[in-house]
LUMKE-597885 format. One record per atom (N, C-alpha, C, O): residue number from 1; chain; atom name; x, y, z. Coordinates in steps of 0.2 Angstrom, whole numbers, plus 5000, padded with zeros to 4 digits. Atoms other than C-alpha are relative to their C-alpha. Layout:
   pos   unit   site      x      y      z
   NUM      A     CA      X      Y      Z
...
END
This chain:
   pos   unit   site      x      y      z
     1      A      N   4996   5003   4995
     1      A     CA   5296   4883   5088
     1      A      C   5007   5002   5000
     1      A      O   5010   5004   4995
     2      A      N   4992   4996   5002
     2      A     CA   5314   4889   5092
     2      A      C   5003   4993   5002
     2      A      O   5000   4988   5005
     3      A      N   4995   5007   4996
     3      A     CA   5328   4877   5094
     3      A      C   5007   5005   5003
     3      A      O   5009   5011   5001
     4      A      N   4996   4997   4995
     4      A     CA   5341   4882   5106
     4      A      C   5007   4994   5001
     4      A      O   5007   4989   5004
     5      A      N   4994   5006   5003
     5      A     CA   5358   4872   5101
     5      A      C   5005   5003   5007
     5      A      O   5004   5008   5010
     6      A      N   4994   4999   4994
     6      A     CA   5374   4872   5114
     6      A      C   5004   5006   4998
     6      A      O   5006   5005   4992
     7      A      N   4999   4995   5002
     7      A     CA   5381   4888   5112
     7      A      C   5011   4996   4998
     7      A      O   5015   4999   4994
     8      A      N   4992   5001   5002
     8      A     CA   5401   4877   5111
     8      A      C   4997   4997   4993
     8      A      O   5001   4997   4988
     9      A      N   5001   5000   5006
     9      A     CA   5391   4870   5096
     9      A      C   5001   5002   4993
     9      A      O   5003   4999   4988
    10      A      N   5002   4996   5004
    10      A     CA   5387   4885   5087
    10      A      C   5005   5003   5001
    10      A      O   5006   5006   4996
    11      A      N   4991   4996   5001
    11      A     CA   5405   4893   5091
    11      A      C   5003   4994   4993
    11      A      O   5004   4996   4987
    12      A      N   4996   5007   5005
    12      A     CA   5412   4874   5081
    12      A      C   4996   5003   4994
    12      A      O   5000   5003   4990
    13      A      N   5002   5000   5006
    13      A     CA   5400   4878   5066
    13      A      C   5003   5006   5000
    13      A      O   5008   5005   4996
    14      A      N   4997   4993   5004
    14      A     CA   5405   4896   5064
    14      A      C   5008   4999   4999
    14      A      O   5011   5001   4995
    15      A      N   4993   5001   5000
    15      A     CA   5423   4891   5067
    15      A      C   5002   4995   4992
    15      A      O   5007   4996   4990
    16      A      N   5000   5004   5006
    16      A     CA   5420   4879   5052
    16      A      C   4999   5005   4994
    16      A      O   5003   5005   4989
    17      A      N   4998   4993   5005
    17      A     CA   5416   4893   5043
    17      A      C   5006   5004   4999
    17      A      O   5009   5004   4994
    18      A      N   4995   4996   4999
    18      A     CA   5427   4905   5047
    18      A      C   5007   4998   4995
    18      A      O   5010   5001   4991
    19      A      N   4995   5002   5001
    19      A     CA   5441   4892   5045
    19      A      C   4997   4999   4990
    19      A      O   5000   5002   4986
    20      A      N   5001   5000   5008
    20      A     CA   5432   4888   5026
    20      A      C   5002   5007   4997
    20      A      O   5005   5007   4991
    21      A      N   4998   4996   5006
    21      A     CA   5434   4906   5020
    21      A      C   5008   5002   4999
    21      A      O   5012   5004   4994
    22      A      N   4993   4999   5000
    22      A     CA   5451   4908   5026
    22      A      C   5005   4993   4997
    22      A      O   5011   4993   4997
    23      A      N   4996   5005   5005
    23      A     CA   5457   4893   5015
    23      A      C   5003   4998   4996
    23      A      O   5006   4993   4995
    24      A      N   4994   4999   5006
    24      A     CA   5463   4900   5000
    24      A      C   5008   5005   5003
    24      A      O   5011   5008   5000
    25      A      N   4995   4998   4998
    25      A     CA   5477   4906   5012
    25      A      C   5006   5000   4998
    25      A      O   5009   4995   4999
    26      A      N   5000   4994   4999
    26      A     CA   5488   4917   5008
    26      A      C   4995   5006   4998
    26      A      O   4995   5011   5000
    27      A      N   5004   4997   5004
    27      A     CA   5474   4924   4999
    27      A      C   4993   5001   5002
    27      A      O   4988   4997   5001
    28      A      N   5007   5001   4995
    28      A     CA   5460   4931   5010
    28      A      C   4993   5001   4993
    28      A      O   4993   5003   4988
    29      A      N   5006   5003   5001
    29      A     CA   5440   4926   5006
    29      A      C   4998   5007   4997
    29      A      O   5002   5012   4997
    30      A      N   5004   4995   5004
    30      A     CA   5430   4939   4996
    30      A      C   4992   4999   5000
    30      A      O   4989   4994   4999
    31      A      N   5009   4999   5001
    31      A     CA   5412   4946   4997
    31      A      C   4999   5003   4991
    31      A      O   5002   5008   4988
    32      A      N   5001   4999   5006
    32      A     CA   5406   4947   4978
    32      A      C   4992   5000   5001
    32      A      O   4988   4995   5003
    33      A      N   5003   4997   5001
    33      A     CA   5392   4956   4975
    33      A      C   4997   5003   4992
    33      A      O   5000   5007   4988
    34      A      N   5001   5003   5004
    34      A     CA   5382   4953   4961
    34      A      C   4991   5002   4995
    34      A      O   4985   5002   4998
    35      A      N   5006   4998   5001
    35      A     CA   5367   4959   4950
    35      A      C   4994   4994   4997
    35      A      O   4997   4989   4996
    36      A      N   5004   5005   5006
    36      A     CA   5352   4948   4940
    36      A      C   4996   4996   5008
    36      A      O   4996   4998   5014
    37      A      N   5001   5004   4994
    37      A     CA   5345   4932   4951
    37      A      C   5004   4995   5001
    37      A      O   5006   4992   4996
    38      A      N   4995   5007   4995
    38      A     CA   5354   4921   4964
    38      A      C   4997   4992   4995
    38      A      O   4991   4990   4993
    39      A      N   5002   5008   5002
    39      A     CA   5357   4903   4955
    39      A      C   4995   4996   5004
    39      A      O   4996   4997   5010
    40      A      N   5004   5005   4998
    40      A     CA   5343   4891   4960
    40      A      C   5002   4996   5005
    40      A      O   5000   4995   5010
    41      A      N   4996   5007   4996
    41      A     CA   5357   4877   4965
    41      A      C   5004   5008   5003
    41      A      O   5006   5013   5000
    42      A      N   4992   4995   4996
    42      A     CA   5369   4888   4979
    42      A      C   5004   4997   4997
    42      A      O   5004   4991   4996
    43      A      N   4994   5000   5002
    43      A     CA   5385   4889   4971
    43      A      C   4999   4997   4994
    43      A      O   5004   4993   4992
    44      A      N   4999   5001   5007
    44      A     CA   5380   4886   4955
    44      A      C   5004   5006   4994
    44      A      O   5004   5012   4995
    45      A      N   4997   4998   5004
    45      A     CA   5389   4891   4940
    45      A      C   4996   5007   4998
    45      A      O   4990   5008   4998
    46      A      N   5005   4993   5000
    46      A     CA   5386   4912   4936
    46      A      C   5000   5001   4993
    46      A      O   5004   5000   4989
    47      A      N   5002   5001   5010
    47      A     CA   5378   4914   4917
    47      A      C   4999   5007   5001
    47      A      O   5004   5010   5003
    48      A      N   5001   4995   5003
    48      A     CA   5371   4930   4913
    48      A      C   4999   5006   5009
    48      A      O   4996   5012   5009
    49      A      N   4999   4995   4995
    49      A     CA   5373   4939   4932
    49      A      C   5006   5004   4999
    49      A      O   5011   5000   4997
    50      A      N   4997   4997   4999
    50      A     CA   5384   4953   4933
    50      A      C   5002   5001   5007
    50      A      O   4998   5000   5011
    51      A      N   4994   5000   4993
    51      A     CA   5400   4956   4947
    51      A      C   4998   5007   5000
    51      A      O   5000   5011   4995
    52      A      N   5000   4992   4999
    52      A     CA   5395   4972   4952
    52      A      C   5006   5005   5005
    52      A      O   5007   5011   5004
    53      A      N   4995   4999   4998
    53      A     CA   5409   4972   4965
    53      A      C   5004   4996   5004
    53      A      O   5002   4990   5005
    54      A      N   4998   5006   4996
    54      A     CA   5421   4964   4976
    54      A      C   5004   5001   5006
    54      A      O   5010   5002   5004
    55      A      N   4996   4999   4992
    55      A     CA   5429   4966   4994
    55      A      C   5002   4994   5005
    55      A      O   4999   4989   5008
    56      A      N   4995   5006   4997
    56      A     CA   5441   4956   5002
    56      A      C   5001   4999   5005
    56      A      O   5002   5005   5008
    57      A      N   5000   5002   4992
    57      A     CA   5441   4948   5019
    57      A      C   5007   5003   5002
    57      A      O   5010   5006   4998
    58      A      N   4993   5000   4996
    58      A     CA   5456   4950   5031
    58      A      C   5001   4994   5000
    58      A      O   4996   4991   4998
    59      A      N   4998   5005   4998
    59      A     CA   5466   4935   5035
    59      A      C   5002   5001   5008
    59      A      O   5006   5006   5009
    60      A      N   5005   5003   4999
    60      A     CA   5459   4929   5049
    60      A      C   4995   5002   4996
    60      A      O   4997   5007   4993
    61      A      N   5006   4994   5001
    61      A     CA   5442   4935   5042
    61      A      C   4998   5001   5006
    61      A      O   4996   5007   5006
    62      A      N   5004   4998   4994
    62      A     CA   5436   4935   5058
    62      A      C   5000   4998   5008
    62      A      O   5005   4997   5010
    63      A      N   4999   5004   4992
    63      A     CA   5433   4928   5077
    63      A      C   4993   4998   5002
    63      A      O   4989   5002   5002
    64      A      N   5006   5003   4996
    64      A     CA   5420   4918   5085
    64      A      C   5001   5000   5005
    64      A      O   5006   4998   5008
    65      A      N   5004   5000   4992
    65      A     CA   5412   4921   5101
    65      A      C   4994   5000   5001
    65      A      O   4990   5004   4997
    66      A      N   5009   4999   4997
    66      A     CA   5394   4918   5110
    66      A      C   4997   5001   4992
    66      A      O   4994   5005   4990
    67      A      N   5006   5000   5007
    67      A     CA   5387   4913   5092
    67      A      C   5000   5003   4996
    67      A      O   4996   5002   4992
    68      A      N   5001   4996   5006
    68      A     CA   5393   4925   5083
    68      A      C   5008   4999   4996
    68      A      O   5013   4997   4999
    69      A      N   4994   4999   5006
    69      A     CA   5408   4926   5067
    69      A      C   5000   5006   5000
    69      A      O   4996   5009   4996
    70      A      N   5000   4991   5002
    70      A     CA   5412   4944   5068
    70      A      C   5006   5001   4996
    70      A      O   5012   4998   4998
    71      A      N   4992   5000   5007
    71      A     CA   5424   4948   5052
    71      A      C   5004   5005   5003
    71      A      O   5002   5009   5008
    72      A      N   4995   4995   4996
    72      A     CA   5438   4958   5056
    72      A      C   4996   5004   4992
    72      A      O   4992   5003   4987
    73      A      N   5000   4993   5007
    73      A     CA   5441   4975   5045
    73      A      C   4998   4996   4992
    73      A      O   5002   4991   4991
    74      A      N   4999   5000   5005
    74      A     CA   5436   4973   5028
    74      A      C   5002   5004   4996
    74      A      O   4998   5007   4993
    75      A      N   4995   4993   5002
    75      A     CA   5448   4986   5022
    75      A      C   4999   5002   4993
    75      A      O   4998   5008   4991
    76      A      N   4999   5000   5007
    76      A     CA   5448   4983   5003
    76      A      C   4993   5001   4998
    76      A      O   4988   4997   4998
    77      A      N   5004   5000   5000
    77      A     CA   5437   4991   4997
    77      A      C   4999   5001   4991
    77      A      O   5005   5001   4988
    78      A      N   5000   5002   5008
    78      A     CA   5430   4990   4976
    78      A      C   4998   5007   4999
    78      A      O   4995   5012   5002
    79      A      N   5002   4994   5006
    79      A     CA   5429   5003   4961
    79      A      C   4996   4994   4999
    79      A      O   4998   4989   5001
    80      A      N   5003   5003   5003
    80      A     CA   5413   4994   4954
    80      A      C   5001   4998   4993
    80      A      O   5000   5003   4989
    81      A      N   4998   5002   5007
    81      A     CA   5417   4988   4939
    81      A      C   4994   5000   4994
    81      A      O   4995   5000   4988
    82      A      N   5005   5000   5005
    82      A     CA   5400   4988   4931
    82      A      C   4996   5004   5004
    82      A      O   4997   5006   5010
    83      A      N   5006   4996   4996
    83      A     CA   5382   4998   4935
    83      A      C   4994   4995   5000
    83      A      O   4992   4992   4996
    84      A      N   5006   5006   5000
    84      A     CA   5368   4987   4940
    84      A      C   4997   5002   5008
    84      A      O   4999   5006   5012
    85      A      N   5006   5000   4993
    85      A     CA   5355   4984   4955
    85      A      C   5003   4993   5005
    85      A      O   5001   4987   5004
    86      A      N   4997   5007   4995
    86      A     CA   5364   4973   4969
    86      A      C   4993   4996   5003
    86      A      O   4989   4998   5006
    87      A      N   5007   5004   4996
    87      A     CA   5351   4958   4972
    87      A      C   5003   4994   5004
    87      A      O   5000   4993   5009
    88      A      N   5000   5005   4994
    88      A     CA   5361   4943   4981
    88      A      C   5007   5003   4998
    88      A      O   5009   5008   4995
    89      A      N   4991   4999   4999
    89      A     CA   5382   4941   4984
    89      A      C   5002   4991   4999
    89      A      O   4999   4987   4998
    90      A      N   4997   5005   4997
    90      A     CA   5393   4927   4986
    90      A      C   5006   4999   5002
    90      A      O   5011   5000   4998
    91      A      N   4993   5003   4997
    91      A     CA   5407   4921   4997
    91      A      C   5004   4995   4999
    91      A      O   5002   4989   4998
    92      A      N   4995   5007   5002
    92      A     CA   5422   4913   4992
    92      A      C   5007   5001   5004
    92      A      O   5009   5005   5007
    93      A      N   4992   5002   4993
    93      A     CA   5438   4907   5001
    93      A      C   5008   5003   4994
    93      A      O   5006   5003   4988
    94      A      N   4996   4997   5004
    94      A     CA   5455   4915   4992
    94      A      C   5002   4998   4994
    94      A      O   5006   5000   4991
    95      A      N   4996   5004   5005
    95      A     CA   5456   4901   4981
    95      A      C   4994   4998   4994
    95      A      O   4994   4993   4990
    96      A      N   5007   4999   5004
    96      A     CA   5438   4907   4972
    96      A      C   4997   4993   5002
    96      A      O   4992   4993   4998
    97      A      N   5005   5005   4999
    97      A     CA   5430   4890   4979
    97      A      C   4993   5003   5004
    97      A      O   4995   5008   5007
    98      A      N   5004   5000   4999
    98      A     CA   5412   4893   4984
    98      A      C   4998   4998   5006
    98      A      O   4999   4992   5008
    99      A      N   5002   5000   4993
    99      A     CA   5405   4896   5002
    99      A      C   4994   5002   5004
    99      A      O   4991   5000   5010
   100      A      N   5008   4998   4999
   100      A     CA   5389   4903   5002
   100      A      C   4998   5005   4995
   100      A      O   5003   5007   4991
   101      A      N   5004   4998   5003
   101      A     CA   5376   4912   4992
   101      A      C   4995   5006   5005
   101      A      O   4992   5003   5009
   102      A      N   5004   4997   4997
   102      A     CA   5367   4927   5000
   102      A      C   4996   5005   5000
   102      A      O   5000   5009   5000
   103      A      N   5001   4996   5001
   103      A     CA   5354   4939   4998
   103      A      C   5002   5008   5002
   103      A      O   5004   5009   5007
   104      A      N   4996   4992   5002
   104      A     CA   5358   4959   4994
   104      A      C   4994   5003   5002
   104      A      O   4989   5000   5000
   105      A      N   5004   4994   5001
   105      A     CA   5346   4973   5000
   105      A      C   5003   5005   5004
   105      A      O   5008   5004   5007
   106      A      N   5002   4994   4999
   106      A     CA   5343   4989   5004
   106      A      C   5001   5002   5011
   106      A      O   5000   4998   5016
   107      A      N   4999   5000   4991
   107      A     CA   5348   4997   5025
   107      A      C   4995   4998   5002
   107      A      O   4997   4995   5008
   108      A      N   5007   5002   4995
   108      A     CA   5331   4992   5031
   108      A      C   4998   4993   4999
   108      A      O   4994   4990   5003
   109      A      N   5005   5005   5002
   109      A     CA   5328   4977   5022
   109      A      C   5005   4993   5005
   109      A      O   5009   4995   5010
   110      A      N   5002   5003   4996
   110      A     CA   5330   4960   5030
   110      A      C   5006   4996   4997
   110      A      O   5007   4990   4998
   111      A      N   4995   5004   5005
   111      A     CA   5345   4955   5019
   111      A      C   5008   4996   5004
   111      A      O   5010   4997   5010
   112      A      N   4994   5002   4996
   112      A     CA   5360   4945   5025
   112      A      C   5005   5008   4999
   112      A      O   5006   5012   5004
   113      A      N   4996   4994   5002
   113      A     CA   5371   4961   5017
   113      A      C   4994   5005   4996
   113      A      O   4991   5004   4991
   114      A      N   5004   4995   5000
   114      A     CA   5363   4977   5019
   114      A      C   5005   5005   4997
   114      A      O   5011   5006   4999
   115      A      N   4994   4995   5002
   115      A     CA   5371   4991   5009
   115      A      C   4996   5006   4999
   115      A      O   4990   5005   4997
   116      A      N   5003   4993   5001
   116      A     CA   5367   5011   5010
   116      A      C   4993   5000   4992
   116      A      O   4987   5002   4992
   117      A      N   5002   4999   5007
   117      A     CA   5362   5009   4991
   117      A      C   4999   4993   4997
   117      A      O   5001   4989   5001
   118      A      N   5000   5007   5004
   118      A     CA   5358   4993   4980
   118      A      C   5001   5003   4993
   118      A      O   5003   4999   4989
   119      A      N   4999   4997   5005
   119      A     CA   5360   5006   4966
   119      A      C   5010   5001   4998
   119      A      O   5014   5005   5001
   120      A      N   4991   4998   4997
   120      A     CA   5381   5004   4963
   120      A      C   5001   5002   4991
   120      A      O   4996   5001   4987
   121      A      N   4998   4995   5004
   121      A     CA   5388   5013   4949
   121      A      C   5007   4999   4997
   121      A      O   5012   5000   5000
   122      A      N   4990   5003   5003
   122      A     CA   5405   5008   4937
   122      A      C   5003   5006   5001
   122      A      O   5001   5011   4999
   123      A      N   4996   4997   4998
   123      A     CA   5418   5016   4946
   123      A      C   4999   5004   5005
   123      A      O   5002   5009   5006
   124      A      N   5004   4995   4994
   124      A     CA   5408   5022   4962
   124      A      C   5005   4993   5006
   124      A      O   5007   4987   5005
   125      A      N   4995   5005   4997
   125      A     CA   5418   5014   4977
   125      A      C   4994   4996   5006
   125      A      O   4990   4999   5009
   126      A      N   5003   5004   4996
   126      A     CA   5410   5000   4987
   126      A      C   5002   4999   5006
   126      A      O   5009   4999   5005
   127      A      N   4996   5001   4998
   127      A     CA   5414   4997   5004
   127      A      C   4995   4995   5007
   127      A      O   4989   4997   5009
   128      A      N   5004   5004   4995
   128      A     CA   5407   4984   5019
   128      A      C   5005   5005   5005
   128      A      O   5010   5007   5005
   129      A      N   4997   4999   4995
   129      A     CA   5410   4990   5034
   129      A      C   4997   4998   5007
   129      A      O   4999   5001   5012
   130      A      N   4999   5006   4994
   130      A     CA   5405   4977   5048
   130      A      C   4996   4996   4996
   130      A      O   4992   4998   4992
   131      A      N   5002   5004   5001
   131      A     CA   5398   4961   5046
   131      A      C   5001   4994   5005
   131      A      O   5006   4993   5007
   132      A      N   4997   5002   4994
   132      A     CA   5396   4948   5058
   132      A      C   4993   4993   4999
   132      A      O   4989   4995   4994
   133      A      N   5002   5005   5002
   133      A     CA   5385   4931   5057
   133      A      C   4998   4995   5005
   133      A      O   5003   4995   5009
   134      A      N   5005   5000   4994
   134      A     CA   5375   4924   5070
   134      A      C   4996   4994   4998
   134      A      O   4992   4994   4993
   135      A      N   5004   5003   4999
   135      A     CA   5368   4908   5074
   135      A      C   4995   4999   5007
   135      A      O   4990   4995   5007
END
């Protein structure tokens, strides 16, 4: 069954977002990319998972329209800092508070972040280049 919400709705939810990752203001939001398995509880505490790398939003990070959160440039891009196999990420606002948790794969797979490679490599450079978030 689909549900079909009011499109000024689903602008206000993404806008809530948006406005969440831009929060730790002056200090934009980061995508953190990560190896091992995604915590159980979302935004639980990280134990034995590796930071595989890290790229920083813009301030805005982005713009809502027609249901969608499209990030501006994510310009910054990472030296990986460790070598490992990317399996989920997570988004935090500039003041490292927790915003979401989300699955890593591969360009084909079905992942929220898709990257060329899930293979990343310490000191190999990471880089997003669009993203955009869609109810």
């Amino acid at each position: 069954m689909a549900l079909n919400i009011d499109p000024s709705i689903t602008n206000s939810m993404l806008q809530e977002l948006a406005d969440a990752i831009d929060a730790g203001d002056p200090t934009p939001g980061k995508f953190q990319i990560y190896s091992g398995t995604k915590p159980a509880t979302p935004g639980a505490d990280i134990t034995d998972q590796v930071l595989l790398a890290e790229c920083a939003c813009s301030l805005p990070c982005g713009t809502v329209a027609s249901g969608v959160l499209t990030f501006s440039d994510i310009s910054e891009e990472d030296n990986a800092p460790a070598t490992g196999t990317a399996t989920w990420g997570r988004l935090m606002d500039g003041s490292g508070t927790w915003i979401a948790d989300f699955d890593v794969g591969g360009g084909s797979s079905s992942a929220f972040l898709q990257l060329n490679s899930t293979s990343l490599y310490q000191g190999g450079i990471v880089r997003i280049t669009s993203c955009a978030i869609s109810i």
